[in-house]
N, C-alpha and C positions, 0 to 999 in steps of 0.2 A: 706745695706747688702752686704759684699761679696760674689763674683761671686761663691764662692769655697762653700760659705754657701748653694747658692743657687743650687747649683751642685750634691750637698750632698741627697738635696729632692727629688730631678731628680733620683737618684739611688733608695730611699724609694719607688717612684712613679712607676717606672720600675719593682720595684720587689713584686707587687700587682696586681691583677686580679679583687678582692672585695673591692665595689664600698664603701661600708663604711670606709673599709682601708683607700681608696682614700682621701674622705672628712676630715677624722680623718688628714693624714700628709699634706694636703693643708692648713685645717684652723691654724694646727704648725707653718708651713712657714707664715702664713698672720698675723701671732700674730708676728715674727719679722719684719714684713715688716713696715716702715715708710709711713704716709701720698705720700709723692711727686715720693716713687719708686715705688706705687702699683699699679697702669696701667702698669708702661714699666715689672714688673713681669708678672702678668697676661697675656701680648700679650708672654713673653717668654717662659710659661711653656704652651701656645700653638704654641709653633715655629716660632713666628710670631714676626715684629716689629710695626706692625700696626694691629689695627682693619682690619677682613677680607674682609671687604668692599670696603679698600684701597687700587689699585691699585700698592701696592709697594712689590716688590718681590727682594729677594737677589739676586734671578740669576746668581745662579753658579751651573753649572754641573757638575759631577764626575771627569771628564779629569781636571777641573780648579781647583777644591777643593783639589785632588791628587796632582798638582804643588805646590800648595800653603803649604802642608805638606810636602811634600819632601825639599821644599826651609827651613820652620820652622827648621826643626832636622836634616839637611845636608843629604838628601839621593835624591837617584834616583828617579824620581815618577814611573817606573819599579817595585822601590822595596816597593815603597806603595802599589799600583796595585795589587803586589803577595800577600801582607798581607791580602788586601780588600778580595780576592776572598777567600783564606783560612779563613778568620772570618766574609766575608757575612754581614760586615759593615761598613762604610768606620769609623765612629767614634771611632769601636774598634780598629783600622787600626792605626788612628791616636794617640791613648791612649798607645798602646804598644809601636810606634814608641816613644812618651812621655817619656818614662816610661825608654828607654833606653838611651836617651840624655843626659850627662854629662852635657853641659854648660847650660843647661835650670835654667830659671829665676824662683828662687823658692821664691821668696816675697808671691806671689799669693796672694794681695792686692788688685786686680782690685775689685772695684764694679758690682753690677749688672746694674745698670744705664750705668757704664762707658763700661761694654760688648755691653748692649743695644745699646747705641750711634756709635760704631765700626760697629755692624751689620747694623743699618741702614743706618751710614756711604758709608756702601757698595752697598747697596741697592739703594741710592741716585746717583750711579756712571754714567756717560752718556758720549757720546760722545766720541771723539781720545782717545786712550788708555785707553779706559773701562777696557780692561779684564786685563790687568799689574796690575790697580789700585786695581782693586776685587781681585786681587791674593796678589798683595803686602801687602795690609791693612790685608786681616784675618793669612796671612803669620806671623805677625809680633804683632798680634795678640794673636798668638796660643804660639809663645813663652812668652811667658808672665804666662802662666794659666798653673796650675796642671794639671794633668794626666785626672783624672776624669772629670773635666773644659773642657779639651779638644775634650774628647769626644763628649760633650753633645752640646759644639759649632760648632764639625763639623755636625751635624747632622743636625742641623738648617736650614743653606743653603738650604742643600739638602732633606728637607722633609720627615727627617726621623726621627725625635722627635717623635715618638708615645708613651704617655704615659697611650693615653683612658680616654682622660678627655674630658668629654660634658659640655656644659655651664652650665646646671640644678647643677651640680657635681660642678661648679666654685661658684655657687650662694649659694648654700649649706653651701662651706668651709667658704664663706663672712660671713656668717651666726652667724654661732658656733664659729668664730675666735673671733667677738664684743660682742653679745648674749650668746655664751652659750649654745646658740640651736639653732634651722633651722627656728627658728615662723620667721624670715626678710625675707625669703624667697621668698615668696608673691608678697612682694613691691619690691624688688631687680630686681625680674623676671620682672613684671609689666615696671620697667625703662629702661630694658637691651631689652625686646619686643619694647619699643618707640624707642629706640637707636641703636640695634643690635651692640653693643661696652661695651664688658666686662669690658674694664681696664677704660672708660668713667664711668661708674656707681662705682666699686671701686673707684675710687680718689672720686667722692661726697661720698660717705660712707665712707672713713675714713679721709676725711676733712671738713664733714659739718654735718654726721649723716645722720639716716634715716629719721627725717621727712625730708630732703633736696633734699634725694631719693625720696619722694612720690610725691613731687611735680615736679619730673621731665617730660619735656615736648618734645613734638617731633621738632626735627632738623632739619629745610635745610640738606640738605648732611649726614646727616648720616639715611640708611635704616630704614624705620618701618617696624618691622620682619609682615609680610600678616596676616590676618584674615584668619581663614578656615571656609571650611561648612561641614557641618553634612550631611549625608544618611538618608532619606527615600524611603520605597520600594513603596508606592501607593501619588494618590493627594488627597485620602481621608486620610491618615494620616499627608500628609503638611499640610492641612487647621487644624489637629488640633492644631497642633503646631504654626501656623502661625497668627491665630484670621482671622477674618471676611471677611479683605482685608488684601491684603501684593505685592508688586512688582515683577513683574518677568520681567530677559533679558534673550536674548541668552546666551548661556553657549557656547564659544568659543574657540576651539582648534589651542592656538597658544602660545608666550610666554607672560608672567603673565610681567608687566612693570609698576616701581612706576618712577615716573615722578618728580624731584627736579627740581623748577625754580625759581633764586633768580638774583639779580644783575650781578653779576658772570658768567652768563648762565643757561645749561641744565645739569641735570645729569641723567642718567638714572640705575636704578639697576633690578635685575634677581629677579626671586620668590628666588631663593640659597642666595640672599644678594648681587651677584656679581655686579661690576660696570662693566656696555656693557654698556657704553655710544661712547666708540670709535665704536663699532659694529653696531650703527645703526644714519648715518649721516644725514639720509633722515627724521628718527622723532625726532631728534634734532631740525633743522631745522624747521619742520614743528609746535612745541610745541612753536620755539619764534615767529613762524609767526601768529600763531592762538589761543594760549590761551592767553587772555585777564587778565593777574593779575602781580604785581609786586613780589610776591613770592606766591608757590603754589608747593604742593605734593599732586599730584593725582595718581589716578589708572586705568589701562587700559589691555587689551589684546590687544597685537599685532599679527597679522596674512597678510597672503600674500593674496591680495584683488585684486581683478578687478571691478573697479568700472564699466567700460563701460557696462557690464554684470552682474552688480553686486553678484559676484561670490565668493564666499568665498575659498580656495583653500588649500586641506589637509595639516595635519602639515608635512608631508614629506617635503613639495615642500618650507613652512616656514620655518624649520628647516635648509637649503640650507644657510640662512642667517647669522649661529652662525658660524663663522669663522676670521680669524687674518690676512689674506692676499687677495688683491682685494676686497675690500669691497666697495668701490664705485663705479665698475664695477658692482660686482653682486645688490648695490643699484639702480643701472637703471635698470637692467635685470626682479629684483624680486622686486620690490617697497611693503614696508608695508603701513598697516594704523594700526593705532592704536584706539582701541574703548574703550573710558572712560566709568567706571562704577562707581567710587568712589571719592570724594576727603576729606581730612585728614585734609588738613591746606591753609588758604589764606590770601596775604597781614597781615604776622605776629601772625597770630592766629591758634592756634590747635582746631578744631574741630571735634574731633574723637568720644566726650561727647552729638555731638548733633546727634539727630535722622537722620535717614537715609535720610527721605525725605526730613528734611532740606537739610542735605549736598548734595542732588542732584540736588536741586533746585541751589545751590550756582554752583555745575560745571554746569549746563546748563547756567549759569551768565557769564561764561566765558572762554567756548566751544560751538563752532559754530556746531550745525545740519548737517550745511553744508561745512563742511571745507574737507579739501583735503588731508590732513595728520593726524587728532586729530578726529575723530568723536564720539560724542556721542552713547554709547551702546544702543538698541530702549528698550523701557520701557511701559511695560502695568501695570496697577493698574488691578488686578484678586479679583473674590469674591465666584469665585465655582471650582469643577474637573472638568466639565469642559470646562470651560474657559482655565485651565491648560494645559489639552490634548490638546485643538484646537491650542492652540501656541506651546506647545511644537511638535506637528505634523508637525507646520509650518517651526519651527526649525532644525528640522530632514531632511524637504525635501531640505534644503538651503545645504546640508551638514555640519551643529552643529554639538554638541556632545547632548545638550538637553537643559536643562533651568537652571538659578540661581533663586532662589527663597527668598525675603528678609522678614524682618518683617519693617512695616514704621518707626516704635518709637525705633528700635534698634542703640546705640552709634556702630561703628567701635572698634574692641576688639582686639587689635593688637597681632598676636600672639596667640590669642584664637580659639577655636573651640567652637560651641554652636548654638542650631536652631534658632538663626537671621540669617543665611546663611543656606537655603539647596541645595544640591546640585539634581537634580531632570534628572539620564539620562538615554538614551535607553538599554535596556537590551532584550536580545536574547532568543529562547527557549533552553534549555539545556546551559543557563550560569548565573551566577552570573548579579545582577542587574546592578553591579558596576565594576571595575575594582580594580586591589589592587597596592598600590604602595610599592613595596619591597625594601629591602637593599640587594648588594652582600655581603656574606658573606667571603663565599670560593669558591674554584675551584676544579674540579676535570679533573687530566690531562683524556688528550684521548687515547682511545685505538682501534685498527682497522684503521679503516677510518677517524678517527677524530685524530688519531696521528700529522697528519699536519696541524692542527688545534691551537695545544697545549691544546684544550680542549675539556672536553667530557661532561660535565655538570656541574650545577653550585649547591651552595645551600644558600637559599637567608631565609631570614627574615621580620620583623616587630619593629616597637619603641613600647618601653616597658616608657611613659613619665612617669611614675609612679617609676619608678627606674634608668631615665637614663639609657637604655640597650638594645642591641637588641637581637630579639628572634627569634629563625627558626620558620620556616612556608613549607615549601620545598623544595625539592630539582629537578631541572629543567634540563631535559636532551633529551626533546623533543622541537622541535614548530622551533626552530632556524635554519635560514638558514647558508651555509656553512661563508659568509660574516657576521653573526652576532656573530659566534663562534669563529672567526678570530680577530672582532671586541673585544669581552672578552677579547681575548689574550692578545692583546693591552694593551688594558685596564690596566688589573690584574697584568701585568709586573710594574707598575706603583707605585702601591698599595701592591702590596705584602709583608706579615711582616711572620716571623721568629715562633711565636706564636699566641697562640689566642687572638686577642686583650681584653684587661682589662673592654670592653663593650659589650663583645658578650660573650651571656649565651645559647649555646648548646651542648645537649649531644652528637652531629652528629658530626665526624672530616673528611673534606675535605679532599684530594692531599694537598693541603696547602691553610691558609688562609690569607685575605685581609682584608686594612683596613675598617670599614664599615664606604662608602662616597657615594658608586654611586649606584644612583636609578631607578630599571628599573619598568616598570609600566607593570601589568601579568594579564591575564584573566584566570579566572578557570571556572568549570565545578559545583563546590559546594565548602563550609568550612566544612569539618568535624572534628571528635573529632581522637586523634591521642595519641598513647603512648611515642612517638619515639620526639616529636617538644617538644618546649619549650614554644611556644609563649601559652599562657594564660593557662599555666597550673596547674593541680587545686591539692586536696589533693589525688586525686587517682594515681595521676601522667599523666593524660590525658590533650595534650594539642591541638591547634588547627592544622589543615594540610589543604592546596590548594590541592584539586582533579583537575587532567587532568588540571595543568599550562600549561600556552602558555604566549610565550614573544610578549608585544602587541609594545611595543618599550624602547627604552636607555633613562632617563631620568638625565643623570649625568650632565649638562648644566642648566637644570630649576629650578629642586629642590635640597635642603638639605638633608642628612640623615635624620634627627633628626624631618622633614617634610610628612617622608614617612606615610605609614598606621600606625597606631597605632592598639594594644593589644584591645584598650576597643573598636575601630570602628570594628574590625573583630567579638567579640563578639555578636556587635548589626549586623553585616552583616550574619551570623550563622544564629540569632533570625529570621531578615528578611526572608531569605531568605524559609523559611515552609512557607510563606504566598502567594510565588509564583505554591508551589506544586500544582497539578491538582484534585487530590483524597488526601482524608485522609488517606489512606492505606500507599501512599508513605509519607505522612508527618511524620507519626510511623516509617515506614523503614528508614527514615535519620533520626529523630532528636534525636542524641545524640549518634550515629553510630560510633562506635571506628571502625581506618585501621592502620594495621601493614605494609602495603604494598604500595608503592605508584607508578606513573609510569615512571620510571626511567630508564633510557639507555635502 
């Protein structure tokens, strides 16, 4: 496929907000795409030359990508500069400067593979005269490719491809492009959950077929997207869910770590997918010292521990950890350990298929009780409430968050939600049992006091998995200290786009908004029913809203969007949430309580 073809979809792609649009000109494009180019598309109509998991980034910033176009079509990077800022793009920047070049190379022959290879080219660049190299090559590049081409490759670099496509929305087009319809769906999802690598699952799908997809299995090195758990509000309704006996650990406030160990070494990936294996040297180390297997993906939390005191130590003081400079410094300072709870796969086998309690019995085979860096999560086998309350008491006074509750006979569901995990934690009088994990949406600048801020409030949402989408839930202009508001700032300068992205579905319009990436985790006061949000809104047009939000913390490091709350969990956290009321009087007066109003600036 040429590059100009593929250039072509990019503008289709661009000029849709409706997510069936969407699937509609992706599975077009995948109907010309060949067997051997369908991965390197896929990683490029997410901006990307690799799966996200991969540690390889273009690495070029504004100032370099500016040079590299000014050298393309003879001009000043000055006179780029003034373009960028009058059109608020640099790709449109670069398309007009295009557009006015006489001696430009108009074959426009390149491939998509052959762009692909340039990019990553660059990406690959290291050492003496890195930045020459990354300016010359997309330099040299760009004269080559049309107008439109141009564009859509300066934009790559620099992270600003948004076209609003979710992977759900990628599996879809796979779908309808071979099928005809979305029924692959299913299995797609299923291989792309074992793999967390779109263009990995396409290339088996259009060189081997779906059954070839079904029998796809989990990888060394490449992420298996996490298991989640489900909410309940009492231990009298886990046990019903749960049967007779079921396992329960600590429920641990730190980061979520899947643990690759093969010939090769250590790998370690984020609950977001991301590889932090440079970020944490000390449980590197301590995973080839003390786990006992020739290859092995397991699961653990990592948190900042004091053994001498055996002290478990808030995720503030953990979080100290996620950083890119001095790391082995702050590794003696804050030492982790990591506490396994899970393992996936050993010495060449996936065992995600087998019951829980086998696969705990397999990490206790080859994780030491007692080890110094890798410890085993503590593990009671429960059969009443409570038994549940006593530990989960015991938990709370350690400083937990509360308990993981499993079922024995449940397979590992990668990517799934579903009561073989619940999540069981403390909840406050006048709050919500749970905490919510939001998406930012948008931004609203500051006014007064908060002018030097750059912002005055946010308005955040929820995943819609059922549509690929996110949905407002509120809008947050309280709870935040002057450093958290500053912190947005930051942030939001980052992420900020031009319009509403093509996966956000509200009627509410911010100051301006942002791509939906980063998750912050918010406690409310109730869920009510709301005319003004979007998220799970019904035929009256009422949809759900957080009463008296408060930002409990930034979770743009741990988690994925696309990981945050979901539409159907707020639902059932709503339903929950009458059974905590005191009188029946109050359970009539909320449930089902429409607010026009919420508490804002």
């Amino acid at each position: 496929m040429n590059f100009s073809t593929l250039s072509g979809y990019y503008e289709k792609l661009e000029g849709t907000s409706k997510r069936l649009e969407l699937i509609d000109i992706l599975s077009k494009l995948f109907k010309q795409a060949r067997a051997d180019e369908i991965a390197e598309i896929c990683y490029l109509i997410q901006g990307r030359v690799a799966p996200f998991f991969e540690p390889i980034e273009i690495g070029m910033a504004e100032n370099m990508v500016a040079v590299a176009i000014a050298r393309a079509f003879n001009k000043k990077k000055a006179d780029v500069i003034k373009i960028y800022r009058k059109l608020g793009n640099m790709g449109k920047a670069a398309q007009e400067l295009s557009r006015n070049h006489k001696s430009q190379i108009t074959n426009h022959k390149l491939t998509a593979s052959e762009v692909f290879e340039e990019l990553l080219k660059i990406a690959k660049f290291s050492g003496e005269g890195t930045v020459e190299k990354k300016v010359s090559t997309l330099s040299e590049l760009l004269k080559k490719l049309d107008p439109i081409s141009v564009k859509h490759v300066v934009n790559i670099p620099l992270g600003t491809l948004r076209l609003g496509i979710g992977g759900p929305t990628v599996l879809d087009a796979l779908s309808l492009s071979k099928n005809h319809d979305k029924s692959f769906r299913p299995i797609l999802e299923d291989a792309y959950n074992k793999t967390s690598d779109l263009g990995f699952v396409a290339e088996i799908f259009f060189k081997k077929g779906i059954e070839a997809v079904k029998n796809t299995k989990i990888i060394v090195g490449k992420p298996v997207r996490p298991a989640l758990a489900e909410r309940l509000p009492s231990a009298e309704e886990a046990i019903k869910r749960l049967g007779r006996e079921f396992a329960a650990e600590p429920k641990f406030d730190g980061f979520r770590v899947q643990v690759h160990l093969d010939r090769s070494g250590v790998q370690l990936f984020s609950r977001n997918l991301e590889n932090t294996t440079h970020a944490f040297p000390d449980i590197v180390e301590g995973v080839k010292k003390e786990v006992k297997a020739k290859t092995a993906i397991l699961e653990g939390e990592a948190i900042a521990y004091n053994p001498v005191t055996s002290e478990f130590l808030p995720f503030q003081e953990t979080t100290k950890r996620r950083r890119k400079y001095k790391i082995e410094e702050m590794a003696k300072k804050l030492p982790l350990v990591i506490f396994a709870f899970d393992l996936l796969y050993i010495n060449g086998k996936d065992i995600t298929l087998k019951p829980y309690r086998e696969r705990r019995k397999l990490l206790e085979s080859i994780v030491s009780k007692n080890g110094g860096v890798v410890k085993i999560a503590e593990e009671k086998i429960l059969k009443s409430a409570k038994e549940i309350t006593e530990f989960f008491n015991k938990a709370i006074s350690e400083g937990l968050e509360g308990l993981m509750l499993k079922k024995l006979d449940s397979p590992y569901v990668a990517g799934g939600r579903g009561f073989h995990w619940v999540k069981f934690k403390r909840s406050q009088a006048g709050e919500l049992a749970d905490t919510v994990d939001c998406v930012l949406l948008g931004v609203y600048t500051g006014k007064g006091k908060r002018t030097e801020f750059g912002v005055g409030g946010l308005l955040v949402g929820v995943y819609n998995d059922k549509k690929d989408e996110f949905v407002s839930i509120t809008r947050l202009g309280t709870g935040l200290t002057d450093d958290e508001f500053r912190k947005v700032n930051e942030i939001s300068k980052k992420i900020k786009v031009n319009q509403k992205p093509a996966r956000v579905n509200s009627d509410i319009s911010p100051s301006y908004w942002v791509e939906p990436k980063v998750v912050l985790e918010i406690q409310a006061d109730e869920i009510t029913r709301s005319p003004i949000h979007t998220a799970g809104r019904d035929k009256d047009g009422s949809g759900y809203a957080l009463r008296f939000p408060r930002l409990v913390k930034f979770r743009e490091k741990d988690k994925r969007a696309e990981d945050a709350t979901t539409v159907d969990e707020i639902k059932k956290l709503y339903n929950q949430q009458f059974s905590h009321h005191k009188t029946p009087t109050s359970h009539k007066a909320s449930r089902g309580k429409v607010i026009d109003k919420e508490r804002f600036l």
